[in-house]
Residue frames as a rotation matrix with the C-alpha (Angstrom) as fourth column:
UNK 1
-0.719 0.567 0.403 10.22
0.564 0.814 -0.139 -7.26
-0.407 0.127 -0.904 -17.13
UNK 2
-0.226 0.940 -0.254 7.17
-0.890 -0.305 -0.338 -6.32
-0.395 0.149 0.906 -19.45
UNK 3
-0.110 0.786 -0.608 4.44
-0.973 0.041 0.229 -7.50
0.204 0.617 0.760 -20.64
UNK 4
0.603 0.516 -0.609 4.10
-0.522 0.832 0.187 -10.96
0.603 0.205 0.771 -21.37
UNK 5
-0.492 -0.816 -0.302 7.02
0.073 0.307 -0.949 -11.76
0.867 -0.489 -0.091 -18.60
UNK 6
-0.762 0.304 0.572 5.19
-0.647 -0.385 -0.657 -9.67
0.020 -0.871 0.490 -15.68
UNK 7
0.114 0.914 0.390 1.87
-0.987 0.059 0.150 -11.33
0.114 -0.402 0.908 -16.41
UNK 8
0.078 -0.402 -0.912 3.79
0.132 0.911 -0.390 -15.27
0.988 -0.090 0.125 -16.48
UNK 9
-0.883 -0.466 0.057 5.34
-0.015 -0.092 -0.996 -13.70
0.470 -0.880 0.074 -13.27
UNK 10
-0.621 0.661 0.422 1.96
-0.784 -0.514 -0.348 -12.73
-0.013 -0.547 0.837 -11.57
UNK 11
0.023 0.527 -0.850 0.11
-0.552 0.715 0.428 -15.94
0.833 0.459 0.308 -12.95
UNK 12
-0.254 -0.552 -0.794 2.45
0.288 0.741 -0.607 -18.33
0.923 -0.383 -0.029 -11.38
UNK 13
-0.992 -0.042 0.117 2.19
-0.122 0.161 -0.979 -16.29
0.023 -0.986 -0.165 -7.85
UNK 14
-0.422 0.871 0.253 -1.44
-0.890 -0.451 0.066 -15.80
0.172 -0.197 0.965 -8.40
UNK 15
0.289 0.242 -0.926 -1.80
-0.370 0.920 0.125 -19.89
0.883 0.306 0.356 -8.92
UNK 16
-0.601 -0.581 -0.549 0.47
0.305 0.468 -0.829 -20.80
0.739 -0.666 -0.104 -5.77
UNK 17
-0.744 0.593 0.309 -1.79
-0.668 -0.659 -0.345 -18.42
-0.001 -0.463 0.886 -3.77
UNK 18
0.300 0.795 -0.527 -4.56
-0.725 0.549 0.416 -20.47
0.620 0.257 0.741 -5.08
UNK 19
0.170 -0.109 -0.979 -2.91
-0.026 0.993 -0.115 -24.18
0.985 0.045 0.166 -4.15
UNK 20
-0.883 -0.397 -0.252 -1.07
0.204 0.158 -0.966 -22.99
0.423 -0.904 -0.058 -0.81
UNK 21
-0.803 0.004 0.597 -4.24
-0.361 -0.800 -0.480 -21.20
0.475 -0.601 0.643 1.01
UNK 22
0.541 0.818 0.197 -6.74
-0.603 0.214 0.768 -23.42
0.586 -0.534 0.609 1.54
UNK 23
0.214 -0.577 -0.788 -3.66
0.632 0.698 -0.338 -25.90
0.745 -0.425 0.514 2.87
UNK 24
-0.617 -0.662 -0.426 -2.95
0.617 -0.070 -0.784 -22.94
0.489 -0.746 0.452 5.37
UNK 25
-0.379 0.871 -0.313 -6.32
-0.676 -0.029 0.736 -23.04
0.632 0.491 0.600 6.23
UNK 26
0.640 0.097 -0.762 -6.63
0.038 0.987 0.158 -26.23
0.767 -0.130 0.628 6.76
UNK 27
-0.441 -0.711 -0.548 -3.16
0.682 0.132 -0.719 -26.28
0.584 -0.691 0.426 9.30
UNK 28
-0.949 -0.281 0.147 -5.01
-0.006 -0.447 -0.895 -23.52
0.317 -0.849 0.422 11.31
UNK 29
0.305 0.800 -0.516 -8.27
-0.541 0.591 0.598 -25.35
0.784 0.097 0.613 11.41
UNK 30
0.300 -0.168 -0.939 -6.72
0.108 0.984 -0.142 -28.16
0.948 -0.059 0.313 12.60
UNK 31
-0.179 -0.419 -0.890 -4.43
0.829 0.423 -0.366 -26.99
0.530 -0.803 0.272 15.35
UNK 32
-0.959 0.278 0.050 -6.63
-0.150 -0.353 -0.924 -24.42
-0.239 -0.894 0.380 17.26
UNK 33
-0.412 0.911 -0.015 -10.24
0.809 0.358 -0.466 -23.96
-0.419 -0.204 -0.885 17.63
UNK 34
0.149 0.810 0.568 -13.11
0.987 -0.085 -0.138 -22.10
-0.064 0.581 -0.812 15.89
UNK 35
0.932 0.317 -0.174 -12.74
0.358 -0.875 0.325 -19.22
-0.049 -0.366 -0.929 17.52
UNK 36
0.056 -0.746 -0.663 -9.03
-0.023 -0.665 0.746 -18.43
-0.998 -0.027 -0.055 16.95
UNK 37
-0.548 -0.278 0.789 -9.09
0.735 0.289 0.613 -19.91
-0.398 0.916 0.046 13.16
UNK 38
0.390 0.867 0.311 -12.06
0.921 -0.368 -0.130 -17.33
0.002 0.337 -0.942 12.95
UNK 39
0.815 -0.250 -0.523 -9.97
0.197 -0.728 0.656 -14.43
-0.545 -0.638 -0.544 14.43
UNK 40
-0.083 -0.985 0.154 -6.93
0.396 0.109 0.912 -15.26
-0.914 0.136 0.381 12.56
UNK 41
-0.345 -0.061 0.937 -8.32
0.918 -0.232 0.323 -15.15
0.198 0.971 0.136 9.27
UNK 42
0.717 0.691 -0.088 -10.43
0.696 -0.717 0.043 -12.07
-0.034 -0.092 -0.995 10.08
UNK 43
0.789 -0.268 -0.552 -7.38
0.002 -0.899 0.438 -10.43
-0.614 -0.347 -0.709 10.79
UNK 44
-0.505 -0.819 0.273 -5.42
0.514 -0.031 0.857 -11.36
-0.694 0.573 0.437 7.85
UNK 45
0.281 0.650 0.706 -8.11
0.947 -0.067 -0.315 -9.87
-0.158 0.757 -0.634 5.84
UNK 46
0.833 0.280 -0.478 -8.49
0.525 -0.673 0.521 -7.05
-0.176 -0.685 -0.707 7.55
UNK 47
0.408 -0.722 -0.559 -4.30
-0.178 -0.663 0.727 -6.60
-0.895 -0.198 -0.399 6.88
UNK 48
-0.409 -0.273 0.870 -4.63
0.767 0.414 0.491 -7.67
-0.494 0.868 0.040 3.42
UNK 49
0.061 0.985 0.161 -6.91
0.978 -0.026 -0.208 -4.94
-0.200 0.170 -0.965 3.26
UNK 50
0.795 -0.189 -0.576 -5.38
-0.046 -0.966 0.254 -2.18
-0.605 -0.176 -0.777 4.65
UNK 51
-0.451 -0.839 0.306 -1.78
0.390 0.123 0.913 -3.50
-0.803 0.530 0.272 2.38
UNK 52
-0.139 0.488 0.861 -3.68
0.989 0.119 0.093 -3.89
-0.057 0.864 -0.499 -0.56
UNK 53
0.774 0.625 0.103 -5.11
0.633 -0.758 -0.157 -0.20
-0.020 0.186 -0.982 -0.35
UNK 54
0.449 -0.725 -0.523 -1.82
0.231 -0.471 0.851 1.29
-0.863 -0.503 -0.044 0.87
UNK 55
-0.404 -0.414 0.816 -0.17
0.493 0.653 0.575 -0.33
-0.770 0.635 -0.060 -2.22
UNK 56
0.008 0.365 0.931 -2.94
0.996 -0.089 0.026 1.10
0.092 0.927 -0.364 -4.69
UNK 57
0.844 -0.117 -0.523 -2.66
0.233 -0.799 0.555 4.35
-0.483 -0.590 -0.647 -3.03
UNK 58
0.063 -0.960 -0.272 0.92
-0.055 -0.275 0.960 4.74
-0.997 -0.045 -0.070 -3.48
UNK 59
-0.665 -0.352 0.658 0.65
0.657 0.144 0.740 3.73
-0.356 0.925 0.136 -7.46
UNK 60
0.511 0.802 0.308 -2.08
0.853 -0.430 -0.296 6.28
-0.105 0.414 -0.904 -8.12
UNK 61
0.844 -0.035 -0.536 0.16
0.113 -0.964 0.240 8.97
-0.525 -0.263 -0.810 -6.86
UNK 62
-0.245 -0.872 0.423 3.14
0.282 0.354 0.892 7.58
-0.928 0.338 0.159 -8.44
UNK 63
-0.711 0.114 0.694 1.09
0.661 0.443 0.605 7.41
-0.238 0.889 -0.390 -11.90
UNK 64
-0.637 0.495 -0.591 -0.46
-0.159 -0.834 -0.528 10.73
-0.754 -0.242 0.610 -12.23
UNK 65
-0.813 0.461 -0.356 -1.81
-0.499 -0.235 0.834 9.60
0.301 0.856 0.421 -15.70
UNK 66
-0.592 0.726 -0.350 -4.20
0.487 0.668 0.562 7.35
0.642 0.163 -0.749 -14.24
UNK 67
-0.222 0.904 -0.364 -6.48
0.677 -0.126 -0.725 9.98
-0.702 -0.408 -0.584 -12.60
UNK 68
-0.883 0.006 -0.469 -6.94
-0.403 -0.521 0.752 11.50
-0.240 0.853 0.462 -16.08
UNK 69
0.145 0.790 0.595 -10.47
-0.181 0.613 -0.770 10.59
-0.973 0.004 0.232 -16.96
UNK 70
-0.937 -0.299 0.182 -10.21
0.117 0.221 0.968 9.24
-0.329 0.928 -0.172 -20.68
UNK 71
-0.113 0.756 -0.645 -13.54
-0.684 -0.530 -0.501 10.46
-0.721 0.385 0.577 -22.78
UNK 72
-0.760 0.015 0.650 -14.79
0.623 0.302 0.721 8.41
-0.185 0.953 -0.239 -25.95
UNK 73
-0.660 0.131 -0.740 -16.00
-0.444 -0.862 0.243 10.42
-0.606 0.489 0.627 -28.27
UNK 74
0.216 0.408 0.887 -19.47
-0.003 0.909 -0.417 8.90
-0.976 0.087 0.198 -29.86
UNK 75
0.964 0.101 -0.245 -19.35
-0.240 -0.066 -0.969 8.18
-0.114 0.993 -0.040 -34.04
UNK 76
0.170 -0.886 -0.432 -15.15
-0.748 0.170 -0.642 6.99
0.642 0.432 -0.633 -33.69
C-alpha cells in the first residue's frame, strides 16, 4: 500500500473511530455509574497514551531520516 491507498485505509478507520466511540460511551454510561465510566475512560486514555508514544517511539528509531533537521535556505 502507498499513498493514496494508506490514506483511504486510515480515513475509513479514522471515521469508524469517530461513529463507534461515542456509542461505546454511551454503553458504559449506561450500565455502570459515574464513577467507574469516569475511571474507565481515564484509563483508556492514559493507555492510549502510553501506546500511542511507544508506537511513535519505535518509528523515529526505525526512520533515522526523520531526526535530520531540514534547513530552508532564505531567497529559494
Amino acid at each position: 500500500m502507498v499513498g493514496a491507498d494508506l490514506n483511504a485505509v486510515i480515513r475509513s478507520m479514522d471515521l469508524a473511530c469517530k461513529i463507534i466511540s461515542p456509542a461505546v460511551v454511551g454503553l458504559i454510561m449506561k450500565f455502570s455509574s459515574q464513577h467507574v465510566s469516569a475511571v474507565v475512560i481515564a484509563a483508556w486514555n492514559v493507555f492510549s497514551l502510553v501506546a500511542e508514544y511507544a508506537i511513535l517511539s519505535y518509528i523515529y528509531r526505525l526512520v533515522p531520516a526523520l531526526a535530520v533537521k531540514q534547513t530552508i535556505k532564505n531567497g529559494e
